[in-house]
py3Dmol code that shows the C-alpha trace and the ligand (Angstrom):
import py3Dmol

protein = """\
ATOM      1  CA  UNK A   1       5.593   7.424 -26.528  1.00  0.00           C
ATOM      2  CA  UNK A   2       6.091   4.165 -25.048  1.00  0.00           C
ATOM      3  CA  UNK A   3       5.207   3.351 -21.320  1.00  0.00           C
ATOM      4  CA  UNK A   4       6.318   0.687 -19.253  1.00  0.00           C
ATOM      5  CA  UNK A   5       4.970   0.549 -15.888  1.00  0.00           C
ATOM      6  CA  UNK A   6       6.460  -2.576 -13.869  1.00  0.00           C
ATOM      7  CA  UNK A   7       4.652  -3.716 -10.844  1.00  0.00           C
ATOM      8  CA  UNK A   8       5.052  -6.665  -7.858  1.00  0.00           C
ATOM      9  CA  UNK A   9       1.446  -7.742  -7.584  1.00  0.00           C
ATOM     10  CA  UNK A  10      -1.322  -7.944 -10.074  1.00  0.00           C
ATOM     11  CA  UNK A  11      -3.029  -5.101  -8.610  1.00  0.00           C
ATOM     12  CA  UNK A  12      -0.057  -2.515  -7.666  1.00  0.00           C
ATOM     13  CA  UNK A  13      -0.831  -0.704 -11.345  1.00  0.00           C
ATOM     14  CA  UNK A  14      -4.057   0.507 -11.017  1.00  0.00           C
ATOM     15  CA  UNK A  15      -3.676   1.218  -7.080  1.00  0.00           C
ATOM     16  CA  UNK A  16      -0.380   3.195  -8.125  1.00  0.00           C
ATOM     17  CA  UNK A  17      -1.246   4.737 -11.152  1.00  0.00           C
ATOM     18  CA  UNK A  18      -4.425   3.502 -12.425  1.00  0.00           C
ATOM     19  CA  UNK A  19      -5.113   7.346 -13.754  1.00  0.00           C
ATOM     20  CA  UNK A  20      -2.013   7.621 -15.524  1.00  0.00           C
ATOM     21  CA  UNK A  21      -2.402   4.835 -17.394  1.00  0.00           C
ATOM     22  CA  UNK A  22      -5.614   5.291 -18.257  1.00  0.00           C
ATOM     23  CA  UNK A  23      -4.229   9.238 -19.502  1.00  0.00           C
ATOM     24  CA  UNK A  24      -1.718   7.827 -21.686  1.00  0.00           C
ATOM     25  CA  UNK A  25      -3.704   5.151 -23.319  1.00  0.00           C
ATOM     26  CA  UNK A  26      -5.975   8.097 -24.176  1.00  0.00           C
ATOM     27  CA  UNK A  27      -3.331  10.187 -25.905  1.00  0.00           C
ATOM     28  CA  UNK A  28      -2.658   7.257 -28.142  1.00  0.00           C
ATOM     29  CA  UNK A  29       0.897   6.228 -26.044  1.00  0.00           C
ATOM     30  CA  UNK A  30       2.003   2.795 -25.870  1.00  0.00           C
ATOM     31  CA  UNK A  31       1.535   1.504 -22.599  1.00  0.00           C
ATOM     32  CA  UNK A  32       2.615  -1.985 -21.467  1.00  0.00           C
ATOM     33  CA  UNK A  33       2.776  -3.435 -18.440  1.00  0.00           C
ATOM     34  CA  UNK A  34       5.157  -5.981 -16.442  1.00  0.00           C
ATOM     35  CA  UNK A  35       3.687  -7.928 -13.086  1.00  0.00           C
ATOM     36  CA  UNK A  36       6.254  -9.480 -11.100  1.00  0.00           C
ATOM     37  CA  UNK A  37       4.106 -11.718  -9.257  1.00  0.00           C
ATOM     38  CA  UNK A  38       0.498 -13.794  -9.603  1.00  0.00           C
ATOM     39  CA  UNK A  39      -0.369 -11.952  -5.973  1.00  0.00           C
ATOM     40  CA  UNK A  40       0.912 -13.474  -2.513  1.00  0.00           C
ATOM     41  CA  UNK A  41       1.414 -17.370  -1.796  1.00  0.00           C
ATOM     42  CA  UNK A  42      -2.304 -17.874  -0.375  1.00  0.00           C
ATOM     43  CA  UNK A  43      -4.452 -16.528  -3.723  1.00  0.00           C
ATOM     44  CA  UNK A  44      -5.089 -18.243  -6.865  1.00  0.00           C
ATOM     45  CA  UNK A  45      -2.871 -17.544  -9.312  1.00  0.00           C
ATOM     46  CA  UNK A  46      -5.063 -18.114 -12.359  1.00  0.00           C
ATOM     47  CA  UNK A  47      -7.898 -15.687 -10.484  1.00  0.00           C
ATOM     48  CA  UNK A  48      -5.207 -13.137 -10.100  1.00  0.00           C
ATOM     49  CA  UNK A  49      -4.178 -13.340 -13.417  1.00  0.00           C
ATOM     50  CA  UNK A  50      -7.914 -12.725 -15.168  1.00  0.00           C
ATOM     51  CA  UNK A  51      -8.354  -9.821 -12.957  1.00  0.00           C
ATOM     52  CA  UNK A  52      -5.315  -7.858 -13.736  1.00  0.00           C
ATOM     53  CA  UNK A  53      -6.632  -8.846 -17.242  1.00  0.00           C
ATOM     54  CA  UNK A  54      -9.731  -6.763 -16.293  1.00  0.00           C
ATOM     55  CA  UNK A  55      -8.709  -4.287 -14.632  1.00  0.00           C
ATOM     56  CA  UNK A  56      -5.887  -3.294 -17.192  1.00  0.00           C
ATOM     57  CA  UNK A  57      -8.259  -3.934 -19.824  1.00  0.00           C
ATOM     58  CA  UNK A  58     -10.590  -1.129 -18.294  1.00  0.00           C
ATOM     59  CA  UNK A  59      -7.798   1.103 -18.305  1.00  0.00           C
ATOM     60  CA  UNK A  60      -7.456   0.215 -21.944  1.00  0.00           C
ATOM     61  CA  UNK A  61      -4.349  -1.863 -21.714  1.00  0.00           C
ATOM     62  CA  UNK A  62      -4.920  -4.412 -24.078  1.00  0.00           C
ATOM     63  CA  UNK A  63      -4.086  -8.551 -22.809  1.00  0.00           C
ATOM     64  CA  UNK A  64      -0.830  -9.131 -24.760  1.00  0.00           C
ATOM     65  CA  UNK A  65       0.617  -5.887 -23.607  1.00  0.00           C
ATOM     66  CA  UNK A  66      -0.385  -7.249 -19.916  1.00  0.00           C
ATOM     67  CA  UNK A  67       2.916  -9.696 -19.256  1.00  0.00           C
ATOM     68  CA  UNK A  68       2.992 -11.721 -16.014  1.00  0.00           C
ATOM     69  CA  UNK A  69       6.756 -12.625 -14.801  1.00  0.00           C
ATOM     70  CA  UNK A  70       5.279 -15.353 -12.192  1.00  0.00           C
ATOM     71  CA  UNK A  71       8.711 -15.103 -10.204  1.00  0.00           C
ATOM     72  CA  UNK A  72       8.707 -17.093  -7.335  1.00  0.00           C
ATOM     73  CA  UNK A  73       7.612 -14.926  -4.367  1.00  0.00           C
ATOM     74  CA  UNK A  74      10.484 -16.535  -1.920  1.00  0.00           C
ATOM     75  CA  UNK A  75      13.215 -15.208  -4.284  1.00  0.00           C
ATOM     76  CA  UNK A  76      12.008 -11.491  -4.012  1.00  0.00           C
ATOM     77  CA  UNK A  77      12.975 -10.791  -0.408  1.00  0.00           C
ATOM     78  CA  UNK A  78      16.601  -9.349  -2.017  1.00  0.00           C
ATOM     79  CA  UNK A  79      17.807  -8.079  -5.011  1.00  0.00           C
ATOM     80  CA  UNK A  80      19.610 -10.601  -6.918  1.00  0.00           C
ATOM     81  CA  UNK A  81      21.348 -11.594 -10.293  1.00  0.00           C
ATOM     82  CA  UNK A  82      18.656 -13.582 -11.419  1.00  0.00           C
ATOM     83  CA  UNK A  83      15.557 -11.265 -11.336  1.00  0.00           C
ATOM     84  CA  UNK A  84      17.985  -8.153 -12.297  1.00  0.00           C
ATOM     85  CA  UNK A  85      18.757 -10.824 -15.289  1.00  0.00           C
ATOM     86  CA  UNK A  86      14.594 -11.644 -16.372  1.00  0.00           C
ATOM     87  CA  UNK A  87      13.806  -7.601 -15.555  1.00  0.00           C
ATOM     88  CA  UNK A  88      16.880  -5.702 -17.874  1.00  0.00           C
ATOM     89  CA  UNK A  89      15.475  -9.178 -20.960  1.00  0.00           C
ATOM     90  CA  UNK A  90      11.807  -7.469 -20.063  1.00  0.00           C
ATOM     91  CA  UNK A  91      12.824  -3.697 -20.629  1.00  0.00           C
ATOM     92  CA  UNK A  92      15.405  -4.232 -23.276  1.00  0.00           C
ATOM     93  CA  UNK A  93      12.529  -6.142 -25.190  1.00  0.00           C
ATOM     94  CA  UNK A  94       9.958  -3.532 -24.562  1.00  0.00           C
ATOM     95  CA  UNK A  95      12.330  -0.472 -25.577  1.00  0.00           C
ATOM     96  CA  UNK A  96      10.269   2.338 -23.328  1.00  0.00           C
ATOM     97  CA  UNK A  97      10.919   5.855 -23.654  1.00  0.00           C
ATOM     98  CA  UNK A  98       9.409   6.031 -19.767  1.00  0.00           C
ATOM     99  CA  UNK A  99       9.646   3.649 -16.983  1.00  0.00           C
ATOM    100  CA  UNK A 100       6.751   3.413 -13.579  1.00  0.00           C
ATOM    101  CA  UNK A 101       7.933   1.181 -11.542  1.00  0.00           C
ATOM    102  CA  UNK A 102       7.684   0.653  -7.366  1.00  0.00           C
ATOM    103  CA  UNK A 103       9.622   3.563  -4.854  1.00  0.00           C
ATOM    104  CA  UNK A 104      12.199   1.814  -2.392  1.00  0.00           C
ATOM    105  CA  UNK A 105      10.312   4.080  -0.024  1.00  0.00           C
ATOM    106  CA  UNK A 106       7.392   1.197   0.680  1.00  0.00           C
ATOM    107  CA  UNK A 107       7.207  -1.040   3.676  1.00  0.00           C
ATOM    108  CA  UNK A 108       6.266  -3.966   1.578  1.00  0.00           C
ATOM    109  CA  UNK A 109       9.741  -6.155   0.975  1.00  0.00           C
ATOM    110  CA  UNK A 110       8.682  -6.888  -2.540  1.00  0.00           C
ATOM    111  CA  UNK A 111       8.021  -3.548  -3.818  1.00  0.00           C
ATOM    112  CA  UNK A 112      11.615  -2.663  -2.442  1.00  0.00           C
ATOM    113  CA  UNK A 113      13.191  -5.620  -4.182  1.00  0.00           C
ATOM    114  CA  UNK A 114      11.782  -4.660  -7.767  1.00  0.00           C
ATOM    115  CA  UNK A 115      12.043  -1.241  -7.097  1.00  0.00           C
ATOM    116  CA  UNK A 116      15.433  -0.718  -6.207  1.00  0.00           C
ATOM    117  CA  UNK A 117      16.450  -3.096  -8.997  1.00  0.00           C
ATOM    118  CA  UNK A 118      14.522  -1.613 -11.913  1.00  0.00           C
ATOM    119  CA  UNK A 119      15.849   1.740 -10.997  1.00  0.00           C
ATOM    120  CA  UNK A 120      19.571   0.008 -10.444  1.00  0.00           C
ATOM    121  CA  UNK A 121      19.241  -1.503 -13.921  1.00  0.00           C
ATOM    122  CA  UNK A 122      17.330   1.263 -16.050  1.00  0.00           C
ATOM    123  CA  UNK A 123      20.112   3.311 -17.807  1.00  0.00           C
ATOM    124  CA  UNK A 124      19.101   6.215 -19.388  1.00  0.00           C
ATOM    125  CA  UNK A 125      19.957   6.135 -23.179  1.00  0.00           C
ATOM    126  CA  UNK A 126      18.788   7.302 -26.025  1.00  0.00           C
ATOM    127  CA  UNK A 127      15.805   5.127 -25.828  1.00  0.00           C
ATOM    128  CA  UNK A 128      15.019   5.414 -22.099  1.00  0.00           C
ATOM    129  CA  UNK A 129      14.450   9.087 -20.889  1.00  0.00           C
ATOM    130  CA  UNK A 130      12.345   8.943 -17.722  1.00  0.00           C
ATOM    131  CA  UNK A 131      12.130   6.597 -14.731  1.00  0.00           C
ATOM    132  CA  UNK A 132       9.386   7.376 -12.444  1.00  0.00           C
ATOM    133  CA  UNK A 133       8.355   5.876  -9.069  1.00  0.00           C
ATOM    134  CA  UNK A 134       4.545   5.590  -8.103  1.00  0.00           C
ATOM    135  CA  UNK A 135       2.654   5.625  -4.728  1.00  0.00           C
ATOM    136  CA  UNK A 136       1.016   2.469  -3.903  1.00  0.00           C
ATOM    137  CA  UNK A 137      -1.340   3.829  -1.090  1.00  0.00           C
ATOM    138  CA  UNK A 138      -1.501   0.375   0.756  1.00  0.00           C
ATOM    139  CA  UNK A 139       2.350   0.413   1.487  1.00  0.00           C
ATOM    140  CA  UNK A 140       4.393   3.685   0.249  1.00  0.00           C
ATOM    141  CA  UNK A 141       6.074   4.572   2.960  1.00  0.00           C
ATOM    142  CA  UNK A 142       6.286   8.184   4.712  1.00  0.00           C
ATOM    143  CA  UNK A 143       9.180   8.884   3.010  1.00  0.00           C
ATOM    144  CA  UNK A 144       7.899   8.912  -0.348  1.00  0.00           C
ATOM    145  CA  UNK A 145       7.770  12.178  -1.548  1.00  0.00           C
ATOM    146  CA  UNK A 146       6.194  12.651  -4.752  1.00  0.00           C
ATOM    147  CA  UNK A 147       7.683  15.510  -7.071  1.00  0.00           C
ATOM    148  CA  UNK A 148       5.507  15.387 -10.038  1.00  0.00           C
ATOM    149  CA  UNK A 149       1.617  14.691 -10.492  1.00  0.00           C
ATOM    150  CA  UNK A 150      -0.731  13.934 -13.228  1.00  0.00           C
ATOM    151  CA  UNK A 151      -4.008  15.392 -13.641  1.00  0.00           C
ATOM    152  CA  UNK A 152      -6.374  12.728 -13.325  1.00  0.00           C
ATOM    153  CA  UNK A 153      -9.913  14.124 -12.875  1.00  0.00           C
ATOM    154  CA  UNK A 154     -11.336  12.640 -16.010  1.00  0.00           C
ATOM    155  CA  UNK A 155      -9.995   9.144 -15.343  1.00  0.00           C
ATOM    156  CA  UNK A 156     -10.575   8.474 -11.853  1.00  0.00           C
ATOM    157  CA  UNK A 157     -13.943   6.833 -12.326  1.00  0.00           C
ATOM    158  CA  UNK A 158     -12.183   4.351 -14.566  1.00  0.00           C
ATOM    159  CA  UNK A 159      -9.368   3.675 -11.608  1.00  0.00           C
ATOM    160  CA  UNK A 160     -11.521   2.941  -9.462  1.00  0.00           C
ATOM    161  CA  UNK A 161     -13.761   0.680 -12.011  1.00  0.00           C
ATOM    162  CA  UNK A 162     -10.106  -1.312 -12.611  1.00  0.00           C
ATOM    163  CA  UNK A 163      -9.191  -1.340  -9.133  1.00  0.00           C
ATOM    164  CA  UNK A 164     -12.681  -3.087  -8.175  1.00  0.00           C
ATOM    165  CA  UNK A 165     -12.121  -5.702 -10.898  1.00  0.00           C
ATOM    166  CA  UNK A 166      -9.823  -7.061  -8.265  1.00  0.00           C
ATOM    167  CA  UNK A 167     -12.453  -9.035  -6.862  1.00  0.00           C
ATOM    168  CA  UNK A 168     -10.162 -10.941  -4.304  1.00  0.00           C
ATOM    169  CA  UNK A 169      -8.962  -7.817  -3.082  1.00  0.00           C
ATOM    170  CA  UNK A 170     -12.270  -5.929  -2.734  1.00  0.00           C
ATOM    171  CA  UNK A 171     -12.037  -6.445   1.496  1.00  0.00           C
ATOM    172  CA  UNK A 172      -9.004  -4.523   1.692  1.00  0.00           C
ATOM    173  CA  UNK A 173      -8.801  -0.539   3.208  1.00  0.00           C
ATOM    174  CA  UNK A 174      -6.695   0.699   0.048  1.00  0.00           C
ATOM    175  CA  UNK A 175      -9.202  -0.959  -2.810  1.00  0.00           C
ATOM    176  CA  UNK A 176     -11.827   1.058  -1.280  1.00  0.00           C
ATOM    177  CA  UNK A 177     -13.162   3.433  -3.718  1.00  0.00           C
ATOM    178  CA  UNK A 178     -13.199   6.591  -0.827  1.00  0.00           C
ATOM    179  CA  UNK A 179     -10.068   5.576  -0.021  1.00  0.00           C
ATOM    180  CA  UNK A 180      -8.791   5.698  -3.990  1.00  0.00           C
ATOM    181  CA  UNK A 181     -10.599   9.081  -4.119  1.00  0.00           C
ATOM    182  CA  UNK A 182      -9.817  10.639  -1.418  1.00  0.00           C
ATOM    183  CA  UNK A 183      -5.637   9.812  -2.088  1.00  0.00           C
ATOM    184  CA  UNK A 184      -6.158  11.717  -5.371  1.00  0.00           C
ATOM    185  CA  UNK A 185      -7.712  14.825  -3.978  1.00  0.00           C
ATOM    186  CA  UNK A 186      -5.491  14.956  -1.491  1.00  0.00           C
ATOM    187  CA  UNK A 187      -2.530  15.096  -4.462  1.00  0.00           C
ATOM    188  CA  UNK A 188      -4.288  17.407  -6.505  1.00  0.00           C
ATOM    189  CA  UNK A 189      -5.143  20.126  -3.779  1.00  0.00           C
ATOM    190  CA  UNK A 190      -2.091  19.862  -1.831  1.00  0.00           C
ATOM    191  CA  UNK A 191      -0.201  19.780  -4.795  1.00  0.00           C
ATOM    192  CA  UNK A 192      -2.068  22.427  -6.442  1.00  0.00           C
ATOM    193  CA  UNK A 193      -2.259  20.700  -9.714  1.00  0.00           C
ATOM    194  CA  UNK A 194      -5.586  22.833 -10.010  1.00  0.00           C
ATOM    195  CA  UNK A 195      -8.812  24.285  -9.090  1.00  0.00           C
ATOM    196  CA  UNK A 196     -11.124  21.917 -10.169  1.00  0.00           C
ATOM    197  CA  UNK A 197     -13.283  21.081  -6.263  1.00  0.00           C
ATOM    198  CA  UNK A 198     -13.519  17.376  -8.059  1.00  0.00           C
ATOM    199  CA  UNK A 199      -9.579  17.207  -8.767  1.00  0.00           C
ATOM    200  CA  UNK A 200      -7.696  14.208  -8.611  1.00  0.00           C
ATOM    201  CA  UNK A 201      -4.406  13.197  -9.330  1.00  0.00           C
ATOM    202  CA  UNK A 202      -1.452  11.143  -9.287  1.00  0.00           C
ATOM    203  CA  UNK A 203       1.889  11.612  -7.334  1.00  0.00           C
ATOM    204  CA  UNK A 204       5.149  10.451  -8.668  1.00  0.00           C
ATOM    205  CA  UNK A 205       8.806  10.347  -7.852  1.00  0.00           C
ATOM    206  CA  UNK A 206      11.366  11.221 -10.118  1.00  0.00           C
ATOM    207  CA  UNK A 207      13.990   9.165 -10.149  1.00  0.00           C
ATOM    208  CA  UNK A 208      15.933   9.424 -13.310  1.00  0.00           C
ATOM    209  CA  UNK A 209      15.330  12.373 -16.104  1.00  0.00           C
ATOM    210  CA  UNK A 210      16.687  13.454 -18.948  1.00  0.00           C
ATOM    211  CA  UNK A 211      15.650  16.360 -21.524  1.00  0.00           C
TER     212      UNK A 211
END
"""
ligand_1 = """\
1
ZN
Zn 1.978 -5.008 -4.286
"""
view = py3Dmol.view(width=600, height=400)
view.addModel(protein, "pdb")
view.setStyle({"model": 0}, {"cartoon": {"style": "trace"}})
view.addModel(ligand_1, "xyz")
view.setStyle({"model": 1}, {"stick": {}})
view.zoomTo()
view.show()
C-alpha cells in the first residue's frame, strides 16, 4: 500500500499521526510524506528541515521519501490556484492508494488552507481509495470528530522519540511527551479500540472512502 500523509509544518506528522506511520512502515507499506512549510516565519528553515529529517527517520520514513514544498507561508492564508496547482503535481506524482492530510476542523489558518484543498483536489479513482484527516493536538479544533483509530500501543514510544527530535519545538504544551501520551489513551479507551491499561491510539476522520 502506498501512504501519503501531507502536512503544513515540519512537525504536524508525527504530532498527528506519528503512530500510524510508524504502523505502516512496519507492515512493509510505502509511506511518503509532503511538508508544506519549513515551520513559521521566525525559525530556521534549514534547522526545521534536519529535524523533520529525524524525526521521520525514527518513524522509519526514509529522507528522499521526506519532500519539503517550502511554500511561502503568506500565500497559505486561502486556498488558491497556485498551491491547489504544486499539491494535485505532488499526489499525481506519488500515486497513493491512501491520503493523511490536515482536518478543516483546526484553528490554525494553515492547516485549514491545505486541508480543505487536498481534500477539494483528491479524487477518488482507481488509484486513490482513502482520504483521511488527522488530529493535530496543538490546534484540531472541537469539532473534529474522529471516526476511525489505529492501534498504536507498540509505537508510541517511537512517536514520542520523533516528536522530541523537534528540538526547536521541545518548549511547547503539545510536544510534551504526557501530553502525546495521554491524547492516545484518551483515543484508545474512549474509543474502545481495546483493553490493553497501556493503550494508545490514533484518531482519524474519514473523509473520502471507497471499498
Ligand atoms: Zn502545523
Amino acid at each position: 500500500m502506498r501512504i501519503l500523509c501531507i502536512a503544513a509544518h515540519p512537525d504536524d506528522a508525527e504530532i498527528g499521526m506519528g503512530g500510524t506511520i510508524a504502523r505502516h512502515v512496519d507492515r512493509g507499506d510505502d509511506v511518503y510524506i509532503l511538508t508544506c512549510t519549513l515551520g513559521g516565519v521566525h525559525g530556521d528553515p534549514q534547522a526545521r528541515m534536519k529535524e523533520a529529517q529525524a524525526g521521520t527517520r525514527i518513524l522509519g520514513v526514509s529522507n528522499d521519501r521526506l519532500k519539503f514544498l517550502d511554500y511561502p507561508i503568506s500565500k497559505l492564508n486561502n486556498p488558491s490556484a497556485g498551491l491547489s496547482q504544486v499539491l494535485k503535481e505532488h499526489i499525481d506524482d506519488c500515486n497513493p492508494d491512501r491520503i493523511y492530510v490536515h482536518s478543516p476542523e483546526d484553528y490554525h489558518q494553515v492547516h485549514v488552507t491545505i486541508g480543505a484543498t487536498v481534500l477539494r483536489l483528491a479524487k477518488l479513482d482507481d488509484g486513490l481509495r482513502e482520504v483521511l484527516c488527522y488530529e493535530v493536538i496543538s490546534s484540531t479544533s472541537r469539532d473534529f470528530k474522529p471516526n476511525a483509530f489505529v492501534d498504536i500501543t507498540n509505537y508510541m514510544d517511537l512517536k514520542v522519540r520523533s516528536i522530541l527530535a523537534h528540538k526547536s519545538q521541545s518548549t511547547r504544551l503539545y510536544t510534551q511527551p504526557n501530553v502525546i501520551r495521554a491524547l492516545g489513551n484518551i483515543r484508545y479507551a474512549r474509543e474502545k479500540v481495546g483493553t490493553d491499561p497501556e493503550g494508545m491510539a490514533e484518531g482519524f476522520e474519514i473523509a473520502k472512502y471507497v471499498v
